[in-house]
C-alpha positions in Angstrom: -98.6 41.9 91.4 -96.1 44.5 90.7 -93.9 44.5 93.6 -91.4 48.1 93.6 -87.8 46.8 94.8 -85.5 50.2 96.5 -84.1 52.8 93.8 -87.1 51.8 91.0 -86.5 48.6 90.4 -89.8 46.4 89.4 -90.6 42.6 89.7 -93.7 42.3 87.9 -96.2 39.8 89.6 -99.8 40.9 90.0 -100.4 44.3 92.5 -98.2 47.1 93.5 -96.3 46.5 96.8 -93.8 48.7 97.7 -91.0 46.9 100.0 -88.3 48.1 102.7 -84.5 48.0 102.2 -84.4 44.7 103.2 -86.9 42.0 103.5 -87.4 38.2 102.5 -89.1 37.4 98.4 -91.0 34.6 98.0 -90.8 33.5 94.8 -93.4 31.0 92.8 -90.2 29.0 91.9 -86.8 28.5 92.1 -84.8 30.8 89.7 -83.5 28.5 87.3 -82.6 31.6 84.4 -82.0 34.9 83.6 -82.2 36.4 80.4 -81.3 40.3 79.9 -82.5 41.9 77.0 -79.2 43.5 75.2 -81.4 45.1 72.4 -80.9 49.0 71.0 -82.4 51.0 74.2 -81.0 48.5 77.0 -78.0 48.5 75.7 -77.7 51.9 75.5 -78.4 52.1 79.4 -75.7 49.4 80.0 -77.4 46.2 79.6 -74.1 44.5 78.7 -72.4 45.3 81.9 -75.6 43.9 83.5 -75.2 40.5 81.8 -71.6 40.3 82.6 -72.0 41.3 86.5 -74.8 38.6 86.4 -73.0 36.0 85.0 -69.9 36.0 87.1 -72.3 36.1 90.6 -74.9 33.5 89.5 -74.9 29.9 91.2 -74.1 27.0 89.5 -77.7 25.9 88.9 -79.0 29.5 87.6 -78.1 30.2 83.6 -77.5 33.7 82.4 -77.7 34.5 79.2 -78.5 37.6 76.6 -82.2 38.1 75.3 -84.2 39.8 73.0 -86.8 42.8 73.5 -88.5 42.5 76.8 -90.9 45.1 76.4 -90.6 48.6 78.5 -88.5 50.6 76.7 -86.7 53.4 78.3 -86.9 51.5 81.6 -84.4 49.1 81.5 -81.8 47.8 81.3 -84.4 45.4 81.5 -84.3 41.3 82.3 -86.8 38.5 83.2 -86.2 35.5 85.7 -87.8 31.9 84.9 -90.0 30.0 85.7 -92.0 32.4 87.0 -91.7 35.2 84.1 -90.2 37.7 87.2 -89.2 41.1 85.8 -87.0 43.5 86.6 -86.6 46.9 85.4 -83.9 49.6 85.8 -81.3 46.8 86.3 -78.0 49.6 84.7 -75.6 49.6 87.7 -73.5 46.8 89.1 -74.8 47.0 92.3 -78.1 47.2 91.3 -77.4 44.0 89.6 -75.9 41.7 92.4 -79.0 43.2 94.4 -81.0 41.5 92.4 -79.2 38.3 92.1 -79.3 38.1 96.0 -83.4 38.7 96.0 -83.8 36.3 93.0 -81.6 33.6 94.2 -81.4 34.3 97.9 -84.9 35.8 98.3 -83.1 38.1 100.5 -82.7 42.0 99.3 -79.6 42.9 101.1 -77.3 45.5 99.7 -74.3 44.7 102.0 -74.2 41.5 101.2 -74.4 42.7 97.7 -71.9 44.7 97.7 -69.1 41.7 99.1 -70.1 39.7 96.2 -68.9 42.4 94.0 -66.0 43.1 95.7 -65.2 39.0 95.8 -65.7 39.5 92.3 -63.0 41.8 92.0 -60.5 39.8 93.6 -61.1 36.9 92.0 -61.1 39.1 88.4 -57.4 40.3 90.0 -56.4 36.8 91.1 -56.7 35.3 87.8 -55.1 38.3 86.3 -51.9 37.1 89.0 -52.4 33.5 87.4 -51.7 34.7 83.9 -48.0 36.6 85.0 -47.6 33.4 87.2 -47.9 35.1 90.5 -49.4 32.0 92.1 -48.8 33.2 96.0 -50.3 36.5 95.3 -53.2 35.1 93.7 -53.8 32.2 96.4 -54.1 35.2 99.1 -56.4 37.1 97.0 -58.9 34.1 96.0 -58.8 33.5 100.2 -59.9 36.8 100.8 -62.6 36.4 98.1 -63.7 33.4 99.4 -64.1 35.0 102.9 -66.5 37.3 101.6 -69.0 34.4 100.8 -69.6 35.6 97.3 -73.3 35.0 95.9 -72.9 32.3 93.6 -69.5 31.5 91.6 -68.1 30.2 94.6 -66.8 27.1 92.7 -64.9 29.2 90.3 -63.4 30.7 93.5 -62.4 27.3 94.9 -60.8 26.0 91.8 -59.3 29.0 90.3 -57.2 28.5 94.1 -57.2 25.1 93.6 -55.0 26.0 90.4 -52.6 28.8 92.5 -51.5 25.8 94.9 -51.2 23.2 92.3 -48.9 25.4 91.1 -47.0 26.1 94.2 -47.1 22.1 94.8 -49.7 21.6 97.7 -51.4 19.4 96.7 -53.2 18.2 99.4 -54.5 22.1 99.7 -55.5 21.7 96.3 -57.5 18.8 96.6 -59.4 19.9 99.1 -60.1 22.8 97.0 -61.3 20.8 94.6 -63.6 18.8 96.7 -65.2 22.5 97.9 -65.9 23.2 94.1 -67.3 19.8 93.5 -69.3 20.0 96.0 -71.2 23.3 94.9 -71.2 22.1 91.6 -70.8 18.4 90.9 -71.2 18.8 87.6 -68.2 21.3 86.9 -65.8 19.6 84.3 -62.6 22.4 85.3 -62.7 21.4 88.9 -62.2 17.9 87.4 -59.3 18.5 85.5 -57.7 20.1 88.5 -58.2 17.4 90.4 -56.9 15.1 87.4 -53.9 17.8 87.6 -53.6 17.1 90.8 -53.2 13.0 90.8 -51.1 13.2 87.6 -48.2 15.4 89.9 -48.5 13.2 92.5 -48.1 9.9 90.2 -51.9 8.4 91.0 -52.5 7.2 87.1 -55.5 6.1 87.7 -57.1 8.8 90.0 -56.0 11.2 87.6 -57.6 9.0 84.6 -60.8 8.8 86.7 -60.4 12.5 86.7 -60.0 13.7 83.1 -62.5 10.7 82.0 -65.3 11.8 84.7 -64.6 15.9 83.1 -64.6 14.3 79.4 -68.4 13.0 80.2 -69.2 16.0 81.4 -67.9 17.8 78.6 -67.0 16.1 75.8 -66.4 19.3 73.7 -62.9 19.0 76.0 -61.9 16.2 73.8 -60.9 19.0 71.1 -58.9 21.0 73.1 -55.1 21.2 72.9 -54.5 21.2 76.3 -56.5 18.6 77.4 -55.1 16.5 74.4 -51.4 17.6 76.2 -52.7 16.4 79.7 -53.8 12.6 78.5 -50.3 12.6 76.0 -48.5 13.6 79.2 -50.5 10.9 81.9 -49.6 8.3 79.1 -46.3 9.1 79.0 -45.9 8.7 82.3 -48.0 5.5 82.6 -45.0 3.9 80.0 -42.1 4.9 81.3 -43.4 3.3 85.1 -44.1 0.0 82.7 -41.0 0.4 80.9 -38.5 -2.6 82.6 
């Protein structure tokens, strides 16, 4: 059916249902990717900003990524979700696209709740801005207010991007817990673990913060190249000596 979301938008299924402002989706399966076709004639029609908007509000468990030709020219920008094959047309607006993350991963079309995801979005874009000039109080109110807002998916990020702010400002008890609220949307997220490892290291636990950067190296083990990772194990052993220096 062919069911007609507000403003034109399409999820392709197998007869044509039109559908209120708001109303509950029951999909055949849970969204586990979305692909947006970022060929000649959906890019023209903003398909990029699409695939960015989409990327920072998807949960954890839900990939995002660019695609090919999806067929329906001149209707897009256009993008499928899997399993399931679910389409979506006219997807060119950022609002239209957090809509559609909230019916595709929430099964709930609800443009207010929409719209607070984006404008979580924004904060967190400006908090991490603050992190960069070092402004780690401003930034720690700003990811607070995000986080109020209940953003869609990329919650985690939220949680450890304040995690970082307060390391900073040396809580790091506040930090921790942080931490813990990122781990828990996402066990799998290798950053949050670094924090955390961060987080031990400051407060002398060696081997909490060895558990730490070893548990992110397993989930990641491209992190073993990185420069700063490499400083954070040169610095832990450092400080592991000079506590066993007599």
């Amino acid at each position: 059916m062919e069911v007609v979301l507000p403003n034109g938008s399409l999820f392709i299924r197998k007869s044509n249902l039109s559908t209120p402002k708001r109303r509950r989706f029951r999909l055949s399966a849970e969204i586990e990717e979305i692909r947006v076709c970022t060929n000649r004639t959906c890019r023209r029609q903003g398909s990029f900003q699409t695939l960015e908007i989409l990327t920072s509000l998807a949960p954890a468990n839900v990939a995002v990524k660019s695609s090919g030709c999806l067929g329906r020219c001149g209707s897009g920008p256009n993008l499928v979700a899997l399993p399931g094959a679910v389409m979506v047309n006219h997807c060119g607006t950022a609002a239209r696209a957090a809509e559609v993350m909230m019916a595709l991963c929430k099964g709930d079309w609800d443009s207010d709740a929409a719209q607070k995801s984006l404008e979580a979005l924004a904060l967190r874009k400006k908090a991490e801005s603050e992190l960069e000039k070092g402004n780690f109080s401003e930034a720690e109110f700003l990811l607070s207010k995000a986080i109020e807002l209940k953003q869609i998916g990329g919650m985690n990020i939220i949680y450890k991007d304040r995690a970082v702010a307060r390391l900073a400002m040396d809580k790091y008890s506040e930090a921790l817990e942080d931490v813990r609220e990122a781990l828990a949307l996402f066990p799998k997220y290798s950053e949050a673990y670094i924090c955390q490892g961060d987080a031990f290291l400051a407060m002398n636990q060696f081997d909490s913060a060895e558990k730490s950067y070893s548990t992110a190296l397993e989930i990641n083990k491209s992190i073993r190249r990185s420069k700063s990772f490499k400083a954070r194990i040169a610095k832990l052993q450092e400080k592991i000596a000079s506590v066993n220096t007599p």
